[in-house]
C-alpha angles and dihedrals in degrees: 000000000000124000096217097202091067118071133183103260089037093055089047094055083040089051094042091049091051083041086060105034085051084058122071132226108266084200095050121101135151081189137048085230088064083068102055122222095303093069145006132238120259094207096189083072100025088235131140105233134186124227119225118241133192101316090348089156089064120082127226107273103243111191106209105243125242114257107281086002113158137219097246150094086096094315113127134202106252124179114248127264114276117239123289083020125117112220151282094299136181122231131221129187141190134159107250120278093033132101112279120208113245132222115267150138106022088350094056103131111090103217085184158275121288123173125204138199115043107230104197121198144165127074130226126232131206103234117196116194117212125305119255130212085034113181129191128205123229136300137228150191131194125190126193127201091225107112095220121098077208074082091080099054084065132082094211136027079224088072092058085043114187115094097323118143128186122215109202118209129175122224117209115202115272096352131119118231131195102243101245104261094235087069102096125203113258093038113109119236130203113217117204115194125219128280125240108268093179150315134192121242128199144222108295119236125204136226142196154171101212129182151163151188161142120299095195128032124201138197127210123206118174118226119244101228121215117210099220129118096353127124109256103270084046138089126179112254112199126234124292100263114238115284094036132086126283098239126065125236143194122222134215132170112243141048105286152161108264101243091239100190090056083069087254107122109143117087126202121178115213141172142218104205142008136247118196121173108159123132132185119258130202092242106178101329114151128193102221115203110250123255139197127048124005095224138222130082156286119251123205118200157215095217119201134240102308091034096240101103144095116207117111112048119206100177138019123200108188129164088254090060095038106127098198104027144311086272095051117048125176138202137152108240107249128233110258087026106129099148144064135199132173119210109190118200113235107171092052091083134083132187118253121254107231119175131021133290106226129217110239126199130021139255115231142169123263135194087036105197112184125230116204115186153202103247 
């Protein structure tokens, strides 16, 4: 019996809509997993899409075969490249700095340049500039009667015995002082600078020479493929050229998963360019405030008519000249000097550096573009 509402051309639109609703949507996925190894799932749209690679918009050169022409001659049959994958490639490697072999001959077409392995150097030192405020501490000057400059190796006239005796004067900074009227000329006399009192020291600041960059370099040439004497899903890659890898490879930009039943099980992640951000910090540096003696010299003068002032120098005793030490100056008191003045030197000073200085921040890859090969 016929069923009189439907009619020929209306079952067969009816058959062809169940037929495709029965199928599903290759494209269609809720997971990356749903896209294989050869896209991810954009799950806004609920597509599989493939992410372009280096040159992923180029597609793999195929020279036509000769007629009964064979995969051999050291070619080999080699599965193409899955999607979103550049290849097959040879690969090329050489530690920075050294010659690195070129694309060429059936691997003429360069896919680019990467470089591995991050080598990091530089330090970073904690600086401190001068103290300020400094203060320095008094002066003095002792003579002995003793006429041997031997007198100044010693701590005490009691030492030289005989009939030595020792004249103590303080020296205030800056300041001239009448020479005490019992110092004879001819005596020697030891001068001992101030010490250190205090000095301000500020804040530390760091600095650094800091670099970075790849260890091993790599070039990349993508095989020209000949269709001759391969299963279907097959095409004959030529032999690596001298100076690359055995195995081939395929390329894709990107960090990803290596497709292993394609044959391509060896991963190598590789860059294209460098991102260093570190800094130097200041970690745990400290300015300490200097210590010892303050510096500078004595002065002995010609003092004027009332004997107070400090114009006209005869002698000079400073650390440089000191024949037995910074600490133990000597110098025989001149004839006319009837004055003293000690001129500490307060700029010739620093504050010490104490802890380290630390590196902040890291160096890393970027552009990571992943390399699975042939073992």
């Amino acid at each position: 019996m016929k069923t009189p509402w439907l009619n020929a051309p209306l079952l067969a639109l009816v058959s062809a809509s169940l037929i495709a609703c029965e199928s599903p949507n290759p494209e269609f996925c809720e997971t990356n997993e749903q896209c294989g190894t050869a896209a991810s799932c954009d799950v806004s749209a609920n597509e599989c899409r493939t992410e372009a690679g280096p040159d992923a918009g180029e597609e793999t050169e195929v020279v036509p075969a000769d007629p009964g022409e064979s995969c051999d001659a050291g070619r080999q049959c080699i599965k193409t490249a899955p999607n979103g994958w550049i290849g097959p490639v040879a690969k090329a490697e050489a530690a920075a700095g050294n010659d690195l072999a070129g694309c060429a001959g059936d691997f003429d077409e360069e896919v680019g340049l990467f470089g591995s392995e991050i080598a990091l150097s530089g330090s970073c030192d904690c600086e401190c500039d001068s103290p300020t405020s400094l203060t320095c501490g008094n002066g003095f000057v002792t003579e002995w009667t003793s006429p041997s400059e031997g007198a100044c190796e010693q701590n005490v006239c009691d030492v030289l015995g005989g009939s030595c005796t020792e004249t103590y004067q303080t020296l205030f900074p800056g300041v001239c002082t009448r020479i005490l009227s019992n110092m004879k000329d001819g005596n020697f006399l030891r001068a001992r600078l101030g010490k250190i009192l205090r000095g301000t020291c500020e804040t530390p600041e760091v600095a650094g020479n800091l670099s970075s960059n790849f260890e091993n370099q790599t070039i990349l040439c993508e095989a020209k493929l000949v269709s001759a004497g391969c299963e279907e899903d097959e095409l004959c890659a030529p032999a690596g050229p001298e100076g690359f890898g055995e195995g081939l490879c395929i390329v894709r930009e990107g960090e990803h998963d290596c497709p292993a039943d394609f044959g391509y099980t060896e991963k190598t992640l590789l860059f294209t360019g460098l991102d260093d951000n570190r800094a130097c910090d200041v970690g745990s540096c400290e300015c300490e405030a200097p210590t010892g003696t303050c510096g500078g010299k004595i002065e002995l003068h010609k003092g004027g008519a009332d004997e107070e002032t400090c114009f006209a120098p005869l002698a000079t005793l400073e650390q440089s000249s000191s024949a037995f030490g910074d600490d133990n100056m000597c110098q025989a008191l001149p004839a006319l000097a009837t004055t003293v003045r000690y001129v500490p030197d307060t700029n010739a000073h620093s504050c010490q550096p104490a802890g380290s200085a630390e590196v902040a921040g890291s160096a890393v890859g970027t552009g990571a573009t992943t390399i699975c090969c042939m073992p």
